[in-house]
C-alpha positions in Angstrom: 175.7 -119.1 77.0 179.2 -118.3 75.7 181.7 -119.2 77.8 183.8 -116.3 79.7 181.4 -113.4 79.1 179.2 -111.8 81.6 175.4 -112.2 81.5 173.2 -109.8 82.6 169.0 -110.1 82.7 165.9 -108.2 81.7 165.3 -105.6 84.3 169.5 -105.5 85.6 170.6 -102.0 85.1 173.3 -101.4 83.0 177.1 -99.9 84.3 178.6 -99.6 81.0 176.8 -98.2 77.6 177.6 -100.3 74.8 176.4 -103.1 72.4 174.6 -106.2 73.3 173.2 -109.5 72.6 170.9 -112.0 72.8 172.1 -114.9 75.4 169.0 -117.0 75.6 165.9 -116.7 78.0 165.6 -116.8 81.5 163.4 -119.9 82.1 162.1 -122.3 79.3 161.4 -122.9 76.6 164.0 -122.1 74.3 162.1 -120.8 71.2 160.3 -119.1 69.9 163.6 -117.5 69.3 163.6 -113.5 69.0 163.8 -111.6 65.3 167.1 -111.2 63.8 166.5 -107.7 64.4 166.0 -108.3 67.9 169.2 -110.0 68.3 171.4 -107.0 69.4 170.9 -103.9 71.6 172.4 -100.5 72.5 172.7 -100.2 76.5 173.3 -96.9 78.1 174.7 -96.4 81.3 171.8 -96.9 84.2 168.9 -98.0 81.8 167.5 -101.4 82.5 168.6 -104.4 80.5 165.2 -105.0 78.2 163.1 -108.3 77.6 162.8 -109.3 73.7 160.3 -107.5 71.6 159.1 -110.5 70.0 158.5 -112.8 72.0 157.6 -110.3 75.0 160.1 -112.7 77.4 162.8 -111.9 80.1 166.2 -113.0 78.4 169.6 -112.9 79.2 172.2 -110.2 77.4 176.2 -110.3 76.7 178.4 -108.1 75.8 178.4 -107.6 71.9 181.8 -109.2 70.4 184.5 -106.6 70.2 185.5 -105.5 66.3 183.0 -107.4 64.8 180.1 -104.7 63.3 176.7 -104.4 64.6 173.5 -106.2 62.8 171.8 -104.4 60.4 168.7 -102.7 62.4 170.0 -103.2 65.5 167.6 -102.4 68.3 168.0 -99.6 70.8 166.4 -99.3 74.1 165.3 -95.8 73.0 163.2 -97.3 70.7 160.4 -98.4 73.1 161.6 -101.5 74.3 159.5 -102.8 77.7 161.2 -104.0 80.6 
């Protein structure tokens, strides 16, 4: 986890849209670790926080970095991810 940011977990609904990212799973074990795609989400407002695609696992989500530009094929919620 990255010092100073809020985390928020697989099935949390979201207060504020925006981008985030991957923080790690809930309970062990670390790997295997999601796609690269999988790395980053878009959140709206009142959707629940998703697990990762692949792996199928609860995780844990932070904020995306401010200025720095999304992933290339950045996931979105809207895309079918399970909660």
């Amino acid at each position: 986890m990255r010092s100073g940011h809020q985390r928020f977990q697989s099935g949390e609904r979201c207060v504020e849209a925006g981008r985030y990212e991957f923080d790690g799973y809930v309970s062990d074990p670390p790997e295997p670790l999601p796609q690269l795609s999988d790395w980053e989400i878009r959140v709206e407002a009142g959707q629940m926080f998703p697990k990762t695609r692949h792996p199928n696992r609860p995780c844990y989500w932070t904020p995306a970095a401010a200025g720095i530009p999304p992933l290339s094929n950045a996931a979105s919620i809207a895309a079918g991810w399970a909660v």
